[in-house]
C-alpha positions in Angstrom: -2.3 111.7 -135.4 -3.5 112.4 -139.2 -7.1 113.5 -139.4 -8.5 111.7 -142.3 -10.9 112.7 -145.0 -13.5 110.6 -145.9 -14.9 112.3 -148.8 -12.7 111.0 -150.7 -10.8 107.3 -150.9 -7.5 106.9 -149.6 -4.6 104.5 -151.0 -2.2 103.5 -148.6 0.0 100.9 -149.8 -0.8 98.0 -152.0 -3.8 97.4 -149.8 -6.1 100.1 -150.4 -8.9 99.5 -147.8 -9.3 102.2 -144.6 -10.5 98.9 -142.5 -9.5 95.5 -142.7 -12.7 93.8 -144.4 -14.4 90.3 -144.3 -14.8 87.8 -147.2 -18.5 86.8 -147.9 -20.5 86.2 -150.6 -23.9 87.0 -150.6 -26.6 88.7 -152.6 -27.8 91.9 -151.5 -30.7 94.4 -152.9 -29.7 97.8 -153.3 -31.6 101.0 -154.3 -30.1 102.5 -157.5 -29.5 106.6 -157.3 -32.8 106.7 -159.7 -34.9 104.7 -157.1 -34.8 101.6 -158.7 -34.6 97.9 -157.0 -31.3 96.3 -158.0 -29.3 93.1 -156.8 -25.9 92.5 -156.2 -23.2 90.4 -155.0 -20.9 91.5 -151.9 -17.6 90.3 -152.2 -15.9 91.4 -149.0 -17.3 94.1 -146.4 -15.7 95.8 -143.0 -18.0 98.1 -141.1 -17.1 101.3 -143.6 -17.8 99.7 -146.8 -18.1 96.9 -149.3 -17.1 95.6 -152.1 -19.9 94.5 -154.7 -20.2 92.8 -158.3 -22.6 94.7 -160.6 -22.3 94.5 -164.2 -23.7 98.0 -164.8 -21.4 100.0 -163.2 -22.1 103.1 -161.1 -20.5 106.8 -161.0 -18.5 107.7 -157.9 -20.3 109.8 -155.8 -23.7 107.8 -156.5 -25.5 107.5 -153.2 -27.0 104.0 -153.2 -29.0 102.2 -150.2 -28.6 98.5 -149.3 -31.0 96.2 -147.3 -28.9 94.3 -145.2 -29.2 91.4 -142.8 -29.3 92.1 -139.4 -29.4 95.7 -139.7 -32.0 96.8 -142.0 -31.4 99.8 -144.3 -27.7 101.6 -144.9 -26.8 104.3 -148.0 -23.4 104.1 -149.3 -21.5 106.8 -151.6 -19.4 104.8 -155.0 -15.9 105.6 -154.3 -14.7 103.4 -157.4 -16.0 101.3 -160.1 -14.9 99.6 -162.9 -15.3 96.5 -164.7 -18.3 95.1 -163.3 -16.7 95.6 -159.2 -18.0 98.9 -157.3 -16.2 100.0 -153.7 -18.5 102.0 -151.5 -18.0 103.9 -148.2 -20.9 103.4 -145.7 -22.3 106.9 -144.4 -22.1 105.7 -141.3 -20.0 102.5 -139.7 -21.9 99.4 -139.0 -21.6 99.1 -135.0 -19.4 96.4 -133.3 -22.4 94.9 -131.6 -24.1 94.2 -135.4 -21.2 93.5 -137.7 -20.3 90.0 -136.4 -24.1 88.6 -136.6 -24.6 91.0 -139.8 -21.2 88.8 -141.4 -22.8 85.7 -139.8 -26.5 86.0 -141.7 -24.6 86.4 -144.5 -22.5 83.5 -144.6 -19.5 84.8 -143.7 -17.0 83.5 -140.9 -16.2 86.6 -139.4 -12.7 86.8 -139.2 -11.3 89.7 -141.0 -8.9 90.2 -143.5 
């Protein structure tokens, strides 16, 4: 089996996403590398990452920390961003036993894509 790195982002495909992720749509706060309070919307997360819409963009490698539903605090590293969309990697996964009610509080079905 291939050991993968995740330092860096990995493009398999047309689908370039390490885990399959969930569609929501929610508003999130997030602290900016500077230490300033910022919102933002999530577009689709899986228990490595997220998708978000933020109009100012971020540099990759930006270290960023969301306040989530369900489980609280959780920094992320920008792996891409351009026009207006961010991806970030999750320093650590979200746990089985909290992503399904974490995708539930915020409005998401839970069914993965």
């Amino acid at each position: 089996m291939r050991k993968i790195d995740t330092s860096k982002a990995h493009y398999v495909g047309l689908d370039q996403r390490i885990a399959p992720r969930s569609d929501v749509y929610a508003r999130l706060p997030f602290v900016m590398p500077d230490g300033q309070q910022e919102m933002c919307t999530c577009v689709n997360i899986s228990a490595d990452g997220l998708l978000m819409r933020f109009e100012r963009g971020l540099e990759i490698g930006d270290l960023i920390v969301f306040r989530m539903p369900i489980i609280g605090r959780i920094a992320a590293k920008v792996v891409w961003s351009l026009a207006g969309k961010t991806g970030v990697q999750f320093e650590t996964s979200i746990s089985a036993e909290d992503y399904l009610p974490m995708i539930r509080a915020m409005g998401g079905r839970g069914d993965v894509n």
